[in-house]
GUBAGU-707480 format. One record per residue (C-alpha): y, x, z; residue in one letter. Coordinates in steps of 0.25 Angstrom, whole numbers, plus 5000, padded with zeros to 4 digits. Each point is the difference from the previous one (the first is absolute). Layout:
<sites>
<site><py>Y</py><px>X</px><pz>Z</pz><rest>a</rest></site>
...
</sites>
This chain:
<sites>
<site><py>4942</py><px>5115</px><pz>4775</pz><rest>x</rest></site>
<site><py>4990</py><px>5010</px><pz>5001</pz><rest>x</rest></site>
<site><py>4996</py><px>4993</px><pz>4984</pz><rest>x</rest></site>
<site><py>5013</py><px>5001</px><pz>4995</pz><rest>x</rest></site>
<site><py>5001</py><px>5015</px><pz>5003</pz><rest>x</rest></site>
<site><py>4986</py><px>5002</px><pz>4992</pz><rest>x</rest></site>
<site><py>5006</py><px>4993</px><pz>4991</pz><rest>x</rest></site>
<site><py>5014</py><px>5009</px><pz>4998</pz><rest>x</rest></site>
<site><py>4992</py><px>5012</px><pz>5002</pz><rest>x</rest></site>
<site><py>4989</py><px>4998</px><pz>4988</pz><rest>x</rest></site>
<site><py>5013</py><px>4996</px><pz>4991</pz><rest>x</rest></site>
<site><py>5007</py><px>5013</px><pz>5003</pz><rest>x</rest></site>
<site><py>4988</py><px>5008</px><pz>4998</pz><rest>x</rest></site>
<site><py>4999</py><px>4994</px><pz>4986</pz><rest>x</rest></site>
<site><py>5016</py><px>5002</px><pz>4997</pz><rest>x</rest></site>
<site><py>4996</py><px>5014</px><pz>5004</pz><rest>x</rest></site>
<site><py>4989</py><px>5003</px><pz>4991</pz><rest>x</rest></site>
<site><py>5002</py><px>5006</px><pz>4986</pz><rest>x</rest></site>
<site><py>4991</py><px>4995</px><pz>4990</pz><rest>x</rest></site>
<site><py>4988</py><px>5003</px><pz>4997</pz><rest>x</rest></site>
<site><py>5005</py><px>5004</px><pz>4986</pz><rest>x</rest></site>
<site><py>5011</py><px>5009</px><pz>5005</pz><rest>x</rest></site>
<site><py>4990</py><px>5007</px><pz>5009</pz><rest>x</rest></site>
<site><py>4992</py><px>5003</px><pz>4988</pz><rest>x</rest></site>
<site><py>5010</py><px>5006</px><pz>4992</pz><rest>x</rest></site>
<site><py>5005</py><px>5010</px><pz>5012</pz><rest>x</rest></site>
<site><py>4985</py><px>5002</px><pz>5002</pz><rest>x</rest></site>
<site><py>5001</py><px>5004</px><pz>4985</pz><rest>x</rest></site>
<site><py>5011</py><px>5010</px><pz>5001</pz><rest>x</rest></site>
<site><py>4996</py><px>5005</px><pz>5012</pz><rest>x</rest></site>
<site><py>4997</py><px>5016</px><pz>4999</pz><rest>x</rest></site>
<site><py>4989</py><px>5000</px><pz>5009</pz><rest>x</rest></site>
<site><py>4992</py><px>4992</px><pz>4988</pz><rest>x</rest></site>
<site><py>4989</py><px>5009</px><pz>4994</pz><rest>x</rest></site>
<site><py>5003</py><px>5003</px><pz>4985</pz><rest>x</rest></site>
<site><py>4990</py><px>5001</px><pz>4990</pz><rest>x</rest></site>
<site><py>5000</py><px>5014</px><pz>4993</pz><rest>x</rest></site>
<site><py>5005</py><px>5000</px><pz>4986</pz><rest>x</rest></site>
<site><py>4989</py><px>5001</px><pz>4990</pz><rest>x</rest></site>
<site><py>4998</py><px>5013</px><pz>4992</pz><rest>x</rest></site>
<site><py>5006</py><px>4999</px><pz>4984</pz><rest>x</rest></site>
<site><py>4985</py><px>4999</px><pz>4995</pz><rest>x</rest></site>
<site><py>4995</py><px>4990</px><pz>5013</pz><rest>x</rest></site>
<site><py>5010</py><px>4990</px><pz>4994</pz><rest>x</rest></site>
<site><py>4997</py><px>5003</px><pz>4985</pz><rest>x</rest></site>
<site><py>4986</py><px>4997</px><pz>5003</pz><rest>x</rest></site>
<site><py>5001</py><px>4988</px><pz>5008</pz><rest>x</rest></site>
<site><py>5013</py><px>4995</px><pz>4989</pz><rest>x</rest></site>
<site><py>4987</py><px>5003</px><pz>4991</pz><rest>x</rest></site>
<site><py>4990</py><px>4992</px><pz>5008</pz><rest>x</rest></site>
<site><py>5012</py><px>4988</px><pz>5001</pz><rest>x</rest></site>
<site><py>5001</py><px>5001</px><pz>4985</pz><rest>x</rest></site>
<site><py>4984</py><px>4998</px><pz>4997</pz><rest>x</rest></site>
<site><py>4999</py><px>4989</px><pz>5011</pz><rest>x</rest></site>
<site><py>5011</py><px>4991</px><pz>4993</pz><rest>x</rest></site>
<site><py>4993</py><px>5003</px><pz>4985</pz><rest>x</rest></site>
<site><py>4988</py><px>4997</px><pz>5005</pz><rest>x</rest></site>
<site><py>4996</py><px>4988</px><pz>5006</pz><rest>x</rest></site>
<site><py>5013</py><px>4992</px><pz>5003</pz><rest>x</rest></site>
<site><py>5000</py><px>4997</px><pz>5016</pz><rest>x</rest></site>
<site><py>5009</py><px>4989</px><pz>5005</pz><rest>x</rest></site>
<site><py>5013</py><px>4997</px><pz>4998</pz><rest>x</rest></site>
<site><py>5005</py><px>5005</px><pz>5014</pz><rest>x</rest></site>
<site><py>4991</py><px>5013</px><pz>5000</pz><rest>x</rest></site>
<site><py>5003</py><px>5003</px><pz>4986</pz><rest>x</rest></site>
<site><py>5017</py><px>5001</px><pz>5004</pz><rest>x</rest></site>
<site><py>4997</py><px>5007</px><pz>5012</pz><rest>x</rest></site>
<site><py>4992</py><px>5010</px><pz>4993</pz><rest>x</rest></site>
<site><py>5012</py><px>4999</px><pz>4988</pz><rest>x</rest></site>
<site><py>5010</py><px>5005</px><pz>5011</pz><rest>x</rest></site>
<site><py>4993</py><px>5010</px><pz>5005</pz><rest>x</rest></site>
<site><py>4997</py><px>5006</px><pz>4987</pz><rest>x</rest></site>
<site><py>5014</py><px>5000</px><pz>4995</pz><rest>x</rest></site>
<site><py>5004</py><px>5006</px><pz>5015</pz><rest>x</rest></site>
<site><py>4990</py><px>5013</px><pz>4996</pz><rest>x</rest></site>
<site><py>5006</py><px>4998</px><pz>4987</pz><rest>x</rest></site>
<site><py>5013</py><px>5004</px><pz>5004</pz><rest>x</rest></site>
<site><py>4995</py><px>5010</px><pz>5011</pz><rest>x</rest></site>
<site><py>4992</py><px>5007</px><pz>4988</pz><rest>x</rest></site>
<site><py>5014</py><px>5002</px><pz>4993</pz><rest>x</rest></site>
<site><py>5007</py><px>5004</px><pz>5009</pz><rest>x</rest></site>
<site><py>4990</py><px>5011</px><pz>5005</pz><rest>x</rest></site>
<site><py>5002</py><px>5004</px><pz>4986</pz><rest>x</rest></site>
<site><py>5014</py><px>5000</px><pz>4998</pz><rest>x</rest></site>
<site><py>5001</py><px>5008</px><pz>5012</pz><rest>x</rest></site>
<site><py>4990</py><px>5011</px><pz>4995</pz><rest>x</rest></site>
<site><py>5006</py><px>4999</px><pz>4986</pz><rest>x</rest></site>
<site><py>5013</py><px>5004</px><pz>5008</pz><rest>x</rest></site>
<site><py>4994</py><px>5011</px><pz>5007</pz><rest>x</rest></site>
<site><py>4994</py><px>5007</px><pz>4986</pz><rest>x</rest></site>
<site><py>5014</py><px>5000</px><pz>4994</pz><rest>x</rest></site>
<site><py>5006</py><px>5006</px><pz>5015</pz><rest>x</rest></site>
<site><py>4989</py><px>5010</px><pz>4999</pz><rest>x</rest></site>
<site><py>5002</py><px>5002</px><pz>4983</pz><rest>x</rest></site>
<site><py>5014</py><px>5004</px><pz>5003</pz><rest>x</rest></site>
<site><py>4996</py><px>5010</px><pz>5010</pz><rest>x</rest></site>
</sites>
């Protein structure tokens, strides 16, 4: 008896537990997670510059290379819209 109630038990215990990839994604939105600090305009430049060189130069492997790919596009795109944005603000403070 004393079995079969072990048994029902460690079944309702794993009925009741969410996934482990469920937890990871909670634990992902989660607002106690520690954000990293958004790079400065000419910390991205620089290291979108270093990204550029490293894929010019001696080509890395396959994986490393579109890793390094998407980050470099990511900068990209961070870079124009910093500059977008101050573009914007020259023209506010042009009409001023």
């Amino acid at each position: 008896m004393n079995e079969a109630f072990a048994r029902l038990g460690a079944q309702f215990v794993s009925f009741t537990r969410e996934p482990l990839y469920l937890t990871f994604i909670r634990n992902l939105a989660s607002p106690q997670m520690p954000s990293t600090p958004e790079p400065t305009f000419e910390e991205a430049l620089r290291r979108l510059e270093a990204i550029v060189s490293e894929l010019e130069g001696e080509l890395p492997a396959l994986d490393e290379a579109l890793i390094a790919y998407e980050e470099g596009v990511n900068l990209a795109k961070f870079c124009m819209d910093r500059l977008r944005t101050a573009e914007l603000r020259i023209q506010e403070l042009s009409l001023e």
